[in-house]
ROTI-450100 format. One record per residue: residue number from 1; x, y, z of N, C-alpha, C in turn. Coordinates in steps of 0.2 Angstrom, whole numbers. Each point is the difference from the previous one (the first is absolute). Layout:
BEGIN
NUM  X  Y  Z  X  Y  Z  X  Y  Z
...
This chain:
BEGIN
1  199  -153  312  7  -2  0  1  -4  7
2  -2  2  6  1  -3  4  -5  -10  1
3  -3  0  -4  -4  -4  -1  4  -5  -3
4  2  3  -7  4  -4  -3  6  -3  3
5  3  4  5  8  -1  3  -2  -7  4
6  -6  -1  4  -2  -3  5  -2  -9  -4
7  -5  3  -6  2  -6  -6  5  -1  -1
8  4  5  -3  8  -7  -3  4  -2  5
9  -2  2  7  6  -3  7  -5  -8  0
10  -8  0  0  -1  -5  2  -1  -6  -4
11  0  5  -9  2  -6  -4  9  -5  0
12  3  4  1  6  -3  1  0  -5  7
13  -4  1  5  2  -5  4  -3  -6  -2
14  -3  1  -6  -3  -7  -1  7  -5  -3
15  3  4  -2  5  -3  -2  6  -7  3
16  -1  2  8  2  -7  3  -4  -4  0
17  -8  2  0  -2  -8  1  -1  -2  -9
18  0  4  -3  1  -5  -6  6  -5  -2
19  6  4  3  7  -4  0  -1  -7  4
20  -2  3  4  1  -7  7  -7  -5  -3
21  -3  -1  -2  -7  -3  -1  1  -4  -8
22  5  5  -3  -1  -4  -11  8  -4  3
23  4  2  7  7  -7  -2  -2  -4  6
24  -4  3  5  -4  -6  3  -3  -6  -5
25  -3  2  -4  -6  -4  -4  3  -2  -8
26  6  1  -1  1  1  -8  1  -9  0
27  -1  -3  3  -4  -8  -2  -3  2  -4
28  -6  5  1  -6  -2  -4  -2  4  -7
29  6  4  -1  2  3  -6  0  7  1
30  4  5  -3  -2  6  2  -8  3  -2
31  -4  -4  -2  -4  5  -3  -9  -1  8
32  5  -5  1  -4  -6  6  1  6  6
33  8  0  1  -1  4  5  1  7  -1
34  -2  3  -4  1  6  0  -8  4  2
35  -3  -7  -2  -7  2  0  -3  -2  7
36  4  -3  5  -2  -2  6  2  6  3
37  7  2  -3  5  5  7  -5  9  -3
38  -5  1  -4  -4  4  -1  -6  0  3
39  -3  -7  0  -5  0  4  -1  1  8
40  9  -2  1  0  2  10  1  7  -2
41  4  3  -5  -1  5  3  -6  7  -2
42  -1  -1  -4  -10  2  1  -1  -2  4
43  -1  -4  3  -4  0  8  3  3  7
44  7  2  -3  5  5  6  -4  5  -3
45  1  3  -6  1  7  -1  -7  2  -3
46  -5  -1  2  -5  2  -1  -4  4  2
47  2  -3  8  -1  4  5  4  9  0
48  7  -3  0  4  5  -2  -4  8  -5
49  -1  -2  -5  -3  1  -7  -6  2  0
50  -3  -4  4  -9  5  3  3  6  2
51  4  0  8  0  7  2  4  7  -4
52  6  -3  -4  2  5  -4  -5  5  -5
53  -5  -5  -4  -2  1  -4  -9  4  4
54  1  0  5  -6  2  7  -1  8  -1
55  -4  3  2  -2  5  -2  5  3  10
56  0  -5  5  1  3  6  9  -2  -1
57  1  -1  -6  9  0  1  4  8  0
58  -4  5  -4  3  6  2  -5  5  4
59  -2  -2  5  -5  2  6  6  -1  7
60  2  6  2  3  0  6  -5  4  4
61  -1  -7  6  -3  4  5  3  0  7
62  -2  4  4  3  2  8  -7  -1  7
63  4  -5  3  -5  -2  4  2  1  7
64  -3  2  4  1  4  8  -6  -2  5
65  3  -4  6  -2  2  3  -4  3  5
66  -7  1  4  -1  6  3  0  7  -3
67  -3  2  -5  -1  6  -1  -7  3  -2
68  0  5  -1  -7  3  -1  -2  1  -6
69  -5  0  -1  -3  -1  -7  -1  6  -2
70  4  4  -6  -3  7  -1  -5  1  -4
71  -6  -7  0  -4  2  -4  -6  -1  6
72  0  -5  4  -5  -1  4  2  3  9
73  7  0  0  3  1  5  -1  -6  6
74  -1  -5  -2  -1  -8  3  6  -3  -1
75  4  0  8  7  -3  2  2  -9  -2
76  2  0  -5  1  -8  -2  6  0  -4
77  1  -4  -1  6  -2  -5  -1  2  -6
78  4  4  -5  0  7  -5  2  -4  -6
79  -1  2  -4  1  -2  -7  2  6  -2
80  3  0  -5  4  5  -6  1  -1  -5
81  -1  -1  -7  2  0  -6  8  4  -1
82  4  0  -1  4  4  -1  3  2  -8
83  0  -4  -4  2  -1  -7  -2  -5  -4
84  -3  3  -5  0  -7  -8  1  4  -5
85  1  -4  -6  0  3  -4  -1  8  -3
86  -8  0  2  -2  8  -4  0  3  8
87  2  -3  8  -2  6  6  6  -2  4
88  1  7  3  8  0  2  -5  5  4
89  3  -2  7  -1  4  8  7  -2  2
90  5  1  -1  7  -3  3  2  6  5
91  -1  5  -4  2  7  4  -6  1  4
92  -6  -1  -1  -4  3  2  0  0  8
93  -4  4  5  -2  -2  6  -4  -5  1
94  1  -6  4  -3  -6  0  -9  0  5
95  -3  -3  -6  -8  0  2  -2  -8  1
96  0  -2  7  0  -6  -1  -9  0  2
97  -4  -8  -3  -6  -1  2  -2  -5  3
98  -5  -1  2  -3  -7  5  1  -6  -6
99  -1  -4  1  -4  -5  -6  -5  3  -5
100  -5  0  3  -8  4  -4  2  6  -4
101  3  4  3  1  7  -2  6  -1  -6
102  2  -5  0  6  0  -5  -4  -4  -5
103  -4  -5  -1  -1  -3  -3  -4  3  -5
104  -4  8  3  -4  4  -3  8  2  -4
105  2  4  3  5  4  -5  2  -3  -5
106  2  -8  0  6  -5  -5  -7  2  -6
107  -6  -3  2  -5  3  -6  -2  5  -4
108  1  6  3  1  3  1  6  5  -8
109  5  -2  4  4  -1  -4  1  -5  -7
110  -3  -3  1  -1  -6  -5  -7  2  -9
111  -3  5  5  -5  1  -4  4  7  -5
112  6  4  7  4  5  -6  4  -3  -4
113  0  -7  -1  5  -3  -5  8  -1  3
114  1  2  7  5  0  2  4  -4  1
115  -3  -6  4  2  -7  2  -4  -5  -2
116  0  -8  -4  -4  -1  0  -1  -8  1
């Protein structure tokens, strides 16, 4: 649901450059510019539309830091996975890891089918 909310917000913003683009251009007929003012906006919303459509758009992570790695116990900058779709740590007590040692877990967890 949330995926789709984020799709109909960013289909409708297509909606000004379509306006502003077919009466800029309606010299060239509506069917001219209708098909110009889609193709600027494909190249706006694509990018948009890659990440909704991204496997990392319902992936919230928490990054820190200075903390300790509770897998290697090597003091760097922590990673966290906190929530996606099938894994929810929101409540949990926070397990942050190095780079290496998170990279192990995301697989990890990838291989439970959890995140993907």
């Amino acid at each position: 649901m949330k995926k789709f909310l984020f799709y109909a917000f960013r289909w409708q913003m297509s909606t000004p450059i379509l306006a502003f683009v077919t009466s800029y251009l309606v010299g060239f007929g509506f069917w001219v510019s209708a098909a110009i003012a889609n193709l600027i906006g494909s190249a706006i919303f694509f990018w948009v539309d890659r990440f909704i459509f991204s496997p990392k758009f319902d992936q919230i992570w928490s990054v820190k830091e200075q903390v300790v790695c509770v897998d290697c116990g090597k003091q760097s900058r922590g990673y966290r996975l906190v929530k996606t779709n099938k894994y929810d740590k929101t409540k949990a007590v926070p397990e942050y890891r190095c780079e290496q040692c998170s990279i192990v877990k995301a697989q990890k967890l990838k291989e439970q089918g959890l995140i993907s």
